[in-house]
C-alpha positions as CSV (number, residue, x, y, z in Angstrom):
1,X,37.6,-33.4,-9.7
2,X,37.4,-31.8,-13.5
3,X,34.1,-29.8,-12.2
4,X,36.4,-28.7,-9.0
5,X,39.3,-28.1,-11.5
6,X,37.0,-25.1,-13.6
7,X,36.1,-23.7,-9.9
8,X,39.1,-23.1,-9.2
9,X,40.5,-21.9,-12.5
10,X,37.5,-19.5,-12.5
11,X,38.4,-17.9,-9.1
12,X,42.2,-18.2,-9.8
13,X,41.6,-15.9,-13.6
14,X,39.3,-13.4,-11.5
15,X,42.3,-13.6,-8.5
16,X,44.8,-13.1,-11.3
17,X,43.1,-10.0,-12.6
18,X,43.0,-8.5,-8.8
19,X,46.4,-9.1,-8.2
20,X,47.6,-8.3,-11.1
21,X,45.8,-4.2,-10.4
22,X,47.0,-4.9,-7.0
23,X,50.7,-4.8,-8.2
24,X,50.4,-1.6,-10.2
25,X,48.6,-0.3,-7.1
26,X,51.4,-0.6,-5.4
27,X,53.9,0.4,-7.8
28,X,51.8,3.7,-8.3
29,X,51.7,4.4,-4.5
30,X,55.5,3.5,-3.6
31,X,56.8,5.7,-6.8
32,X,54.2,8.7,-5.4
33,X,55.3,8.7,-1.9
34,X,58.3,5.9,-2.0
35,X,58.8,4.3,1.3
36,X,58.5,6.9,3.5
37,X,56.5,8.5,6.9
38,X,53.0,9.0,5.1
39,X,53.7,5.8,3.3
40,X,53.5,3.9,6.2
41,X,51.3,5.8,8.1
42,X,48.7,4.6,5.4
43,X,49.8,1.3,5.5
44,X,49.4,0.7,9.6
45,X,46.3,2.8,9.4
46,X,44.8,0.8,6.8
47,X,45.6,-2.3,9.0
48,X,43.0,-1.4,11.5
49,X,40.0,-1.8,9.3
50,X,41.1,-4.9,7.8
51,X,41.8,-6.1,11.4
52,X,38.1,-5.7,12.4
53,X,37.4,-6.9,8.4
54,X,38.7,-10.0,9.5
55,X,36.9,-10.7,12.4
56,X,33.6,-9.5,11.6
57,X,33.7,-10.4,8.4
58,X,35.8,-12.7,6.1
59,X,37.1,-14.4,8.8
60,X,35.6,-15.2,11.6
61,X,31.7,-15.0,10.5
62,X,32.3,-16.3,7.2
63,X,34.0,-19.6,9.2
64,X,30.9,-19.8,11.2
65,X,28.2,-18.6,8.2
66,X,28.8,-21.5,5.5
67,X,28.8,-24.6,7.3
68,X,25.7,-23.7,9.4
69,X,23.9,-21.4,5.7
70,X,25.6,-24.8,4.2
71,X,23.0,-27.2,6.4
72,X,20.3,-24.4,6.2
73,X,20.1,-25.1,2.2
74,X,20.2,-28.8,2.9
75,X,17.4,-28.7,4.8
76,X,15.2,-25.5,4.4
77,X,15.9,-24.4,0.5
78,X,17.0,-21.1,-0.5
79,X,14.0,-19.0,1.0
80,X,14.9,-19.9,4.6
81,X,18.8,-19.0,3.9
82,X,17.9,-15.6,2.8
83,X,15.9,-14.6,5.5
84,X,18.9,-16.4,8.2
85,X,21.3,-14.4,5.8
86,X,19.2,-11.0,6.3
87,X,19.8,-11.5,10.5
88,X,23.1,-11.8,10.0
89,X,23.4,-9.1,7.4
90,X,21.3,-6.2,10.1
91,X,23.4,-7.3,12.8
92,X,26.7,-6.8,11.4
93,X,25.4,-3.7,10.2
94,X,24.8,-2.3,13.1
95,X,28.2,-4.1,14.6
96,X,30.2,-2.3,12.1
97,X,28.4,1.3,12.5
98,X,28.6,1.5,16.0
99,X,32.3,-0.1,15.8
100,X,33.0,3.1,13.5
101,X,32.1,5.4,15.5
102,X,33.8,4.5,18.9
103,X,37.2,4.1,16.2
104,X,36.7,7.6,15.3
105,X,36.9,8.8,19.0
106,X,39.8,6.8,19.5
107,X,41.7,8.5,16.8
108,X,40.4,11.8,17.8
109,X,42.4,11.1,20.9
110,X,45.4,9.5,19.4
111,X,45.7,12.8,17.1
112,X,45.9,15.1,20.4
113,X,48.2,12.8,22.1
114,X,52.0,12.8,22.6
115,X,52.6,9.7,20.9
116,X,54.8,11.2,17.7
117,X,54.2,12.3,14.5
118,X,54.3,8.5,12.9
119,X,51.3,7.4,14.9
120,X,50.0,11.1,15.1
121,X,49.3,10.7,11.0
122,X,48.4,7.1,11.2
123,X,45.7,8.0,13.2
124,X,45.0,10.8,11.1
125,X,44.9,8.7,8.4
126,X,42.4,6.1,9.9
127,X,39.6,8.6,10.8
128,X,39.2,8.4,6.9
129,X,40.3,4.5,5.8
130,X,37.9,3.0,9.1
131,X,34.4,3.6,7.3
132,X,36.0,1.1,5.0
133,X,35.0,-1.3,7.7
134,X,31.0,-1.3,7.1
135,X,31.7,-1.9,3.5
136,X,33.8,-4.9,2.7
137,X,32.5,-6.8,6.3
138,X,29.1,-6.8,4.4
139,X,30.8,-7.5,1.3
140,X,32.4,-10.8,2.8
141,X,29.2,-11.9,4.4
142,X,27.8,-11.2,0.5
143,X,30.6,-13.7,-1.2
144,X,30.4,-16.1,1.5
145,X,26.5,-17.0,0.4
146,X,27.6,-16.5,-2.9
147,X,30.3,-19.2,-3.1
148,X,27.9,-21.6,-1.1
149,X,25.7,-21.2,-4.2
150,X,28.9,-22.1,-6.0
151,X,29.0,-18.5,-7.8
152,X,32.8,-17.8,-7.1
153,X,33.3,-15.7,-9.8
154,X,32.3,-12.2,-8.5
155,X,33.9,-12.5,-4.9
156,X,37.0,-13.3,-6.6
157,X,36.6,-10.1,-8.2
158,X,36.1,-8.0,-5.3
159,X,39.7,-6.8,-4.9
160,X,39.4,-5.7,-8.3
161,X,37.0,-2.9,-7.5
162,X,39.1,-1.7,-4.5
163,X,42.1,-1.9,-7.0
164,X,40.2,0.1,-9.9
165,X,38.9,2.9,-7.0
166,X,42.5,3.8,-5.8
167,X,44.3,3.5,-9.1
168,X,41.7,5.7,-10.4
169,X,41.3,8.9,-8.0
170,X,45.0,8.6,-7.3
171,X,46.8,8.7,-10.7
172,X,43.5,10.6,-12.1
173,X,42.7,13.6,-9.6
174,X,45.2,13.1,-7.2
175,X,48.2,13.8,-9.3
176,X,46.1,16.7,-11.0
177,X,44.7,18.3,-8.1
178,X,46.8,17.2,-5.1
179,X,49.7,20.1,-4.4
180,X,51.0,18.3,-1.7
181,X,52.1,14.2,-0.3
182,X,49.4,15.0,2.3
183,X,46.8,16.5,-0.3
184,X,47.7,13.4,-2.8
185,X,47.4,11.1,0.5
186,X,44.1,12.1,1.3
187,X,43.0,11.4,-2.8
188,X,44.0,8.0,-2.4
189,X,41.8,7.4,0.7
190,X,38.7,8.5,-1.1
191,X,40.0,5.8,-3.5
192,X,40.1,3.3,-0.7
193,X,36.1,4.0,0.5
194,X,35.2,4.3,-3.4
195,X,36.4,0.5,-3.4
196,X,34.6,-0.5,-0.6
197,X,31.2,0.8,-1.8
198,X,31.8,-1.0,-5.4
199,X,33.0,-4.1,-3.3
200,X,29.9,-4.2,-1.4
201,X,27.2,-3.3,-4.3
202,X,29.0,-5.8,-6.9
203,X,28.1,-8.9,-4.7
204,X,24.8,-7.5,-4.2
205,X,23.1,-7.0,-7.0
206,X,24.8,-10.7,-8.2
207,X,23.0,-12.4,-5.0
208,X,19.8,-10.4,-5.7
209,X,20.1,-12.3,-9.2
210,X,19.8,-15.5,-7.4
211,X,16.7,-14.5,-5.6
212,X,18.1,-12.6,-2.4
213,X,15.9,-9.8,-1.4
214,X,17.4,-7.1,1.4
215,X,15.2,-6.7,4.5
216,X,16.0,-5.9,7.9
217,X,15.4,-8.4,10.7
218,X,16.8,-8.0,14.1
219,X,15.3,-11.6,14.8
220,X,17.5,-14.2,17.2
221,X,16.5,-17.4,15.4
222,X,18.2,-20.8,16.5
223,X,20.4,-20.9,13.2
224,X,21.4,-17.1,14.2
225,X,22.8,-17.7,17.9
226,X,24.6,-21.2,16.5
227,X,26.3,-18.9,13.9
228,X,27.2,-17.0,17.2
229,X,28.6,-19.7,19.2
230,X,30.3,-21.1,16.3
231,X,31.7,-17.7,15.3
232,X,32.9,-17.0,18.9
233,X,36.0,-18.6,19.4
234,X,37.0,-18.0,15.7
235,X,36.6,-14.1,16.3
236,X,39.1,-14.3,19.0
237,X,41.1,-16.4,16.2
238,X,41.1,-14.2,14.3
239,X,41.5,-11.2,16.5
240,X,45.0,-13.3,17.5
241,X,45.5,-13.6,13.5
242,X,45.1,-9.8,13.0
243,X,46.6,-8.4,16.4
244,X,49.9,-9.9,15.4
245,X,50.2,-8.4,12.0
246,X,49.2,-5.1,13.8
247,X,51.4,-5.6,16.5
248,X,54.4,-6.2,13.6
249,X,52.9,-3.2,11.7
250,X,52.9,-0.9,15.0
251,X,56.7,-2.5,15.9
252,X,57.6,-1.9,12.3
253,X,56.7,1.8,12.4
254,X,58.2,2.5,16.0
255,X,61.4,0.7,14.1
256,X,62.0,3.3,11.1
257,X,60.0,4.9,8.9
258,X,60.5,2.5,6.0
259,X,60.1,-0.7,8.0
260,X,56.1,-1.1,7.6
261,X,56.4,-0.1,3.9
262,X,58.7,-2.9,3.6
263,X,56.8,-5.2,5.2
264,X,53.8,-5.4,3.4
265,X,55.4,-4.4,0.0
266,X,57.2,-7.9,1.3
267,X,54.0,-9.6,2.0
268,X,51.7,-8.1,-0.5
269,X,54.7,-10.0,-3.6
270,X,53.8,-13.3,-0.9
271,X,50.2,-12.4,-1.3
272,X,50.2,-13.0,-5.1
273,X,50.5,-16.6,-5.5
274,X,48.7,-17.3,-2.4
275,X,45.8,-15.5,-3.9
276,X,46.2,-16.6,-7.0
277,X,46.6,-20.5,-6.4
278,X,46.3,-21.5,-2.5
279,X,42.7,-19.5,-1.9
280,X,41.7,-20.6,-5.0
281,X,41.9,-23.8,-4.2
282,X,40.9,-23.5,0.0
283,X,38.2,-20.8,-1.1
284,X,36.3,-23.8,-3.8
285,X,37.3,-26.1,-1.1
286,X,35.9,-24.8,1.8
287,X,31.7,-24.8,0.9
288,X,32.3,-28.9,-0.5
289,X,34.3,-29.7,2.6
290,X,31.2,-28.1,4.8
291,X,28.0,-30.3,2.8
292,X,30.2,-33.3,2.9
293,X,30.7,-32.7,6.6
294,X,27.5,-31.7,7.1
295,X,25.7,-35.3,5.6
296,X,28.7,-37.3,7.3
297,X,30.3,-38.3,3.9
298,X,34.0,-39.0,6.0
299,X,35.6,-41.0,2.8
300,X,34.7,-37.8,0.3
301,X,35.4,-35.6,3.1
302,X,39.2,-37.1,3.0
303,X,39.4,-37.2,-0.3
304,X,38.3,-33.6,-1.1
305,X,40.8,-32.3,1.6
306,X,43.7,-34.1,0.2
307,X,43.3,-32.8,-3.1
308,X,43.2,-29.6,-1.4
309,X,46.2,-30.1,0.1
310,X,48.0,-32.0,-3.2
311,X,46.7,-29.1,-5.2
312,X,48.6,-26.1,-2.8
313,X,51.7,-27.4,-2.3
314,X,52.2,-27.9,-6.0
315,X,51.5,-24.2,-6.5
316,X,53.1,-22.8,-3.9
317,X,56.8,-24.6,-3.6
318,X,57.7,-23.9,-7.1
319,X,56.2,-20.2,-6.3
320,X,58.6,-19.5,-3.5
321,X,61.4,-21.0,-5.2
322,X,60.6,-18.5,-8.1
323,X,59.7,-15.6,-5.6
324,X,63.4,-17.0,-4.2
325,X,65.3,-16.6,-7.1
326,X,63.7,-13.7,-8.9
327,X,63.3,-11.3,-6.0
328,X,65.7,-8.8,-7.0
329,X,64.9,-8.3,-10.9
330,X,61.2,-8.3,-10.0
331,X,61.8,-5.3,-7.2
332,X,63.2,-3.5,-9.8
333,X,60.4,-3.9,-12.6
334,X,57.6,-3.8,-10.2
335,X,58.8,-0.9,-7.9
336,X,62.1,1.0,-8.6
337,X,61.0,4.5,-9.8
338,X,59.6,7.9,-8.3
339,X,60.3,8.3,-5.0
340,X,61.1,4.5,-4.4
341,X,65.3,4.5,-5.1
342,X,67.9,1.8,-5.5
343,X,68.8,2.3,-1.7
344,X,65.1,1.3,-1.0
345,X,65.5,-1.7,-3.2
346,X,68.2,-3.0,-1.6
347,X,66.3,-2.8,1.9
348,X,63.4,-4.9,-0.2
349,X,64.5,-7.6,-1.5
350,X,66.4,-9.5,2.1
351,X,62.7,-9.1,3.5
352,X,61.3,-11.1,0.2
353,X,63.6,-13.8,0.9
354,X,62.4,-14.4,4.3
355,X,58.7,-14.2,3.7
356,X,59.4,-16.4,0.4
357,X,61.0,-19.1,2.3
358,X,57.8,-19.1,4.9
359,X,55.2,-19.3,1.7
360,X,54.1,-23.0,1.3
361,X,53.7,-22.7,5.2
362,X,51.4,-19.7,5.1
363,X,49.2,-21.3,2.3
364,X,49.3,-24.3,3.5
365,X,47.5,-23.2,7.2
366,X,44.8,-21.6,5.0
367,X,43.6,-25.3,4.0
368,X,44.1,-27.2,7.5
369,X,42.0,-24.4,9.1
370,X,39.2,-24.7,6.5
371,X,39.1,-28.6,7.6
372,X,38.9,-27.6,11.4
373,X,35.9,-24.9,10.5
374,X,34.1,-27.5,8.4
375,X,34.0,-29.8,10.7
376,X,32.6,-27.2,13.1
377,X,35.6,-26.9,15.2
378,X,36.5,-23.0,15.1
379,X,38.2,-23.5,18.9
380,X,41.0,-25.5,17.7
381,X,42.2,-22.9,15.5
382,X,41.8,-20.2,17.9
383,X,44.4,-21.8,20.8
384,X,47.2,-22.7,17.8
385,X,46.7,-19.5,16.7
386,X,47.1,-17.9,20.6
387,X,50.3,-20.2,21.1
388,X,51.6,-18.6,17.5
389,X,50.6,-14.8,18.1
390,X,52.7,-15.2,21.6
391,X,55.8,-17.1,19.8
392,X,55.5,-14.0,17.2
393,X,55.5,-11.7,19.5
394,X,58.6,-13.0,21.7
395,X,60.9,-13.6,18.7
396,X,59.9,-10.2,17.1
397,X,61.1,-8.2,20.4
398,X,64.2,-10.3,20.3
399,X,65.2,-10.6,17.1
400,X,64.2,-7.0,15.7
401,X,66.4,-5.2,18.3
402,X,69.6,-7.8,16.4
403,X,68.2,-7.7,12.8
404,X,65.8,-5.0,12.6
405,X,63.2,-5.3,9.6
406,X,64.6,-8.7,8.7
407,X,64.2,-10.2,12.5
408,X,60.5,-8.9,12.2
409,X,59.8,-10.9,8.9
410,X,61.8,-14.2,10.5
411,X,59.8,-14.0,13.4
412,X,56.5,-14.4,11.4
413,X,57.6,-17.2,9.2
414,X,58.7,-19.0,12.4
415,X,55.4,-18.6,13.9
416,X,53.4,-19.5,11.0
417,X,55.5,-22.4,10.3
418,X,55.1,-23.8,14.1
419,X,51.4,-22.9,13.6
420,X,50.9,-24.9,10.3
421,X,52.9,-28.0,11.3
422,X,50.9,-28.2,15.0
423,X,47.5,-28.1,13.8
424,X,48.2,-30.2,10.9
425,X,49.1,-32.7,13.6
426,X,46.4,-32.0,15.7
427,X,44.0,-32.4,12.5
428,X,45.3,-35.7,11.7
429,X,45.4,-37.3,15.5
430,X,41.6,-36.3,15.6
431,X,41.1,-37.7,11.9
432,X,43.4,-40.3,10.5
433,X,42.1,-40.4,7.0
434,X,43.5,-36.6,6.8
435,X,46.9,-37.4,8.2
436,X,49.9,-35.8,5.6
437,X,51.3,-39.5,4.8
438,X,49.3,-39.7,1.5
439,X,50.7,-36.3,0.3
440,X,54.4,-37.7,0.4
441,X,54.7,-39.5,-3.1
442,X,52.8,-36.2,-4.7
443,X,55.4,-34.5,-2.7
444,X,57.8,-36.0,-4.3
445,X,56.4,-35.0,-7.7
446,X,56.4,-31.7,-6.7
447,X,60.2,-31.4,-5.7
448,X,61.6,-33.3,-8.5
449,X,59.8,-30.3,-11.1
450,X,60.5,-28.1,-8.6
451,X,64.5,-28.9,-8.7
452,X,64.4,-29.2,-12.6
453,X,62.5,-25.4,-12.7
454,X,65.2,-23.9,-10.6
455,X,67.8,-25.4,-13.0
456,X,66.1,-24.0,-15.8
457,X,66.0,-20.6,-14.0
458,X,69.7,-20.9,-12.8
459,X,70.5,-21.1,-17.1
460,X,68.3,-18.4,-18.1
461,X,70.1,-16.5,-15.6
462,X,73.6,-17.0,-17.0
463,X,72.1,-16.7,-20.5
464,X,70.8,-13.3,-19.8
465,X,74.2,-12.1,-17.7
466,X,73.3,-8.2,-16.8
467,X,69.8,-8.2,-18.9
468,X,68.5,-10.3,-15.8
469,X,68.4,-7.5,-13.8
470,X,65.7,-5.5,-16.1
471,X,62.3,-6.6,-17.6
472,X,64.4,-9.6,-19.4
473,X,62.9,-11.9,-16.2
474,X,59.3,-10.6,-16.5
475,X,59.1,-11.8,-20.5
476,X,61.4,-14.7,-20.2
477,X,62.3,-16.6,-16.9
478,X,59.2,-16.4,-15.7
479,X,56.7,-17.7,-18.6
480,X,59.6,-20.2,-19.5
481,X,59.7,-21.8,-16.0
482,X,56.2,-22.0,-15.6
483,X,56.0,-24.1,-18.5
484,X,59.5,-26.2,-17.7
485,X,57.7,-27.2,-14.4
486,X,54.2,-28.0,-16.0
487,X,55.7,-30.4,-18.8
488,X,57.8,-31.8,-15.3
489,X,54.5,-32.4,-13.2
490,X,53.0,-34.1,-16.4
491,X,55.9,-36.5,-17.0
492,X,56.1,-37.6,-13.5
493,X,52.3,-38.5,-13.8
494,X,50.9,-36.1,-10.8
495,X,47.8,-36.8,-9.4
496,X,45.1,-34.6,-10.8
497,X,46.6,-34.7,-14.6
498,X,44.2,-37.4,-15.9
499,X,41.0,-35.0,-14.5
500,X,42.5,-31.8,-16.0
501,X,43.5,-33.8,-19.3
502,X,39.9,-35.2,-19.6
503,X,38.6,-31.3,-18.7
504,X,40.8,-30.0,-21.5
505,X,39.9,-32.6,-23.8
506,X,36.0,-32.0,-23.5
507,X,37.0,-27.9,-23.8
508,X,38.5,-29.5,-27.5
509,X,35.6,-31.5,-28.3
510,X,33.2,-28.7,-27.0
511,X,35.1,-25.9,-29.7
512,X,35.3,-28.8,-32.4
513,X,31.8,-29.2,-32.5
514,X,30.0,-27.5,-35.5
515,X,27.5,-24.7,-34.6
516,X,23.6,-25.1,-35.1
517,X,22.0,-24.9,-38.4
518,X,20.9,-21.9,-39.5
């Protein structure tokens, strides 16, 4: 548990560091063009490459990849991997290239079309973000193999480079050279394919440190086409997965013009402490879960999945309360300036509350499906997911024409949450060793420190009267609640304490130790 503990710190610090870049990202990109038609533009555009990035790359193939790479470094050593990884590696290649190309005719249409200007300059907009395709599908195929050789470090830190490239040409030449939104528009996706090429070439030389040398091979080898079968039903998983946020992205934009900003401005505040915490944990989880699997080890199996489990929802239910509670002061820091007003503030912060209230469901579903993938069952995911994107797409129709942007975000957390709950049941009817029971006195745990940290936040608040509203939150409420709920969690005796007590205790012993002898 302790050595599990220090993998998931490390990806969580490297996560922290990538969203943290991610935020001022953001804030530079809403205060240059605010939440307006070029704004989201980008944002649907930029949907369509991480759409395919999904299911050719972190997605679907890396679902099929590690459990069957897993049992290939079981059984063969790290020689025979390589040259298994270098098939993949030429065929999604050449997937990606030839996927490029095809996008670029469709948006050469699109462009000439009478469709309106929104999806006129979205399509503009994706002739340059697509190539960002080839890049960070190879990149995720790179990490994968990388955290199966328990080096989770760098793919942690691939958001970083992405974050770096845009922040970087946009506030650098961008503001200097751009004389227009469009101009200033068109620096920022140079950013985006600057990222990608870091994204991909960072992994890369890491993996080549381990041994892994590039070589093409268009070779069908028996590990190849089972990666295929396997991957199969989760591509169409996660073509359901990504369809349905483009679907909300392409309803968003037909909506207003500020809908889509405010949906993944929404989602990307959502994003933090999921990436931070919940795929820490699933993304350290994940390559144990496949081995134990893989040598039939059903009791560790259990056990590793439950502490999973235990492990997420006591990071992410105190998180949405936060995210709950804090939504409006931390609009304001994080985004109110430039071309993003008050008025688009106040549009903001009803959509955090929604998505907030759907968090522990939406991290949650990131563990469950990892168990269904390790155990080599990608199917199951793939028809809870088709159920889901049809539910989504019902209740968005309905309820955006009563509650616009707001019925678009309800309708996600609704189908998410239906999602989460039904292959959580499915998971443990198949397996009863995984069923949710043993999660309910941690549970417990959790909501007691959670109820004591919303108190604690609920003072603060009164404390600070009209100073709540500024920076006041950022350097108080949230550093103080953190630590509120941590002392809470430790009192109450959750599980996991004694392992990260005898971890910090051997950090201590390691520091007190006197150096060598010179």
């Amino acid at each position: 548990m302790s050595s599990r503990l220090e993998r998931i710190g490390v990806v969580a610090v490297a996560t922290v560091l990538s969203r943290v870049l991610g935020l001022v990202r953001d804030m530079l990109v809403t205060g240059v063009f605010g939440a307006g038609l070029l704004n989201s533009a980008f944002v649907t555009a930029f949907t369509l490459p991480n759409l395919f990035r999904r299911l050719l790359g972190e997605g679907a193939l890396t679902a099929a990849v590690i459990p069957s790479l897993g049992e290939e470094l079981e059984r063969g050593g790290r020689a025979e991997t390589f040259r298994v990884f270098n098939q993949v590696l030429t065929w999604l290649a050449a997937a990606t290239v030839l996927l490029t190309v095809l996008a670029w005719g469709v948006f050469w249409g699109l462009e000439r079309a009478p469709v309106g200007e929104r999806w006129q300059m979205a399509a503009h907009l994706g002739k340059w973000l697509f190539p960002y395709l080839i890049f960070i599908c190879l990149a995720a195929l790179f990490a994968a193999l990388l955290n199966l050789l328990h080096r989770f470090g760098i793919p942690a830190l691939t958001a970083v480079w992405l974050n770096l490239a845009i922040i970087g040409m946009l506030a650098g030449p961008g503001l200097l050279l751009g004389r227009t939104d469009l101009e200033r528009m068109y620096f920022l996706c140079g950013g985006v394919l600057l990222g990608g090429l870091l994204q991909l070439l960072v992994p890369a030389l890491a993996l080549a440190r381990e041994g892994w040398r590039p070589g093409w091979d268009f070779g069908l080898g028996s590990r190849l086409r089972e990666i295929g079968w396997l991957m199969a039903p989760g591509f169409f998983g996660a073509a359901i997965f990504q369809i349905n946020i483009m679907v909300s992205r392409g309803l968003a934009l037909s909506l207003n013009e500020e809908a889509a900003t405010l949906l993944y401005l929404a989602n990307r505040l959502v994003e933090v402490p999921i990436g931070i915490f919940a795929v820490a944990v699933a993304t350290v989880a994940f390559p144990q879960l496949a081995s134990l699997a893989a040598r039939g080890e059903t009791a560790a199996f259990a056990k590793t999945y439950h502490e999973g489990v235990r492990l997420t929802l006591a990071l992410m239910l105190p998180a949405a309360i936060g995210l709950l509670m804090l939504r409006a002061p931390v609009v304001r820091v994080l985004f109110e300036r430039g071309a993003f007003e008050a008025g688009d503030t106040a549009l903001l912060v009803p959509v955090i509350f929604i998505f907030a209230l759907g968090l522990p469901f939406y991290a949650h579903v990131s563990m469950v499906t990892r168990a269904f993938y390790s155990l080599k069952d990608t199917a199951t995911p793939v028809k809870v997911a088709a159920g889901a994107f049809v539910l989504n797409l019902v209740l968005s129709l309905w309820l955006m024409a009563l509650y616009g942007t707001n019925g678009l975000a309800v309708a996600s957390n609704l189908a998410t949450a239906i999602q989460t709950v039904v292959l959580g049941w499915i998971l443990a009817r198949r397996r009863s060793e995984l069923r949710f029971a043993p999660q309910l006195t941690g549970l417990a745990k959790v909501l007691l420190a959670t109820a004591g940290m919303a108190l604690w936040l609920a003072l603060v608040k009164a404390w600070a009267g009209e100073a709540w509203r500024g920076g006041l939150v950022m350097a108080v409420g949230i550093p103080s609640s953190v630590a509120v709920y941590g002392v809470l969690l430790w009192v109450t005796r959750f599980e996991g304490r004694d392992a990260l007590a005898a971890r910090l205790r051997r950090l201590v012993g390691r520091r007190g130790q006197p150096g060598p002898k010179q």
